[in-house]
N, C-alpha and C positions, 0 to 999 in steps of 0.2 A: 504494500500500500504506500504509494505518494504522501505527500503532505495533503492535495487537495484533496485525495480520499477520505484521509483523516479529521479532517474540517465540518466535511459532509456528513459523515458518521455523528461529528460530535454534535451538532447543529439539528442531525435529526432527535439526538437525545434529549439534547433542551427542549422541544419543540415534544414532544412525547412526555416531561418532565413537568413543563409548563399546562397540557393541555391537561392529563392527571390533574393538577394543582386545581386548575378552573373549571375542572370538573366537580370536585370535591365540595369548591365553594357554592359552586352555581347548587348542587343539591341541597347543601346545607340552608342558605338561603331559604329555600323552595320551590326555585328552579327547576323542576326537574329536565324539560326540554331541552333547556341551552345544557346541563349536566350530562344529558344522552349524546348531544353533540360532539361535544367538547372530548368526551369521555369513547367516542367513535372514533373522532380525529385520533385522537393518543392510541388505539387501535390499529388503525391504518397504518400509521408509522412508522410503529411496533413490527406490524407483520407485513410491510410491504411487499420483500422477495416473497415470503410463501403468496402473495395476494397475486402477484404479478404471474407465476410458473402456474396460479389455478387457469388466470384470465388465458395465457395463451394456450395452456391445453383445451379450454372450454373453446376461444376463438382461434384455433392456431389455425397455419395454412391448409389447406384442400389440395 
């Protein structure tokens, strides 16, 4: 891994770290909507490559 890789890695964690965080809050609140969001985003993130190897097997080429 480069340094740019390493950036991106880290950048995704904040961003997975942060969206947790405002997820937490948003429920607490009573939130709950913006907490599913937020708490998706940080999901996403999380599991991008397994998301990306479902999407192309589901859409791959013919």
């Amino acid at each position: 891994m480069d340094e740019h890789d390493r950036l991106v890695a880290a950048l995704k964690d904040i961003i997975v770290l942060f969206s947790l965080m405002a997820a937490v809050g948003s429920v607490y609140h009573g939130n709950w909507l913006a907490g599913g969001g937020y708490a998706g985003l940080a999901l996403l993130f999380f599991n991008e490559k397994q998301l990306r190897r479902w999407w192309r097997g589901r859409h791959g080429r013919r």
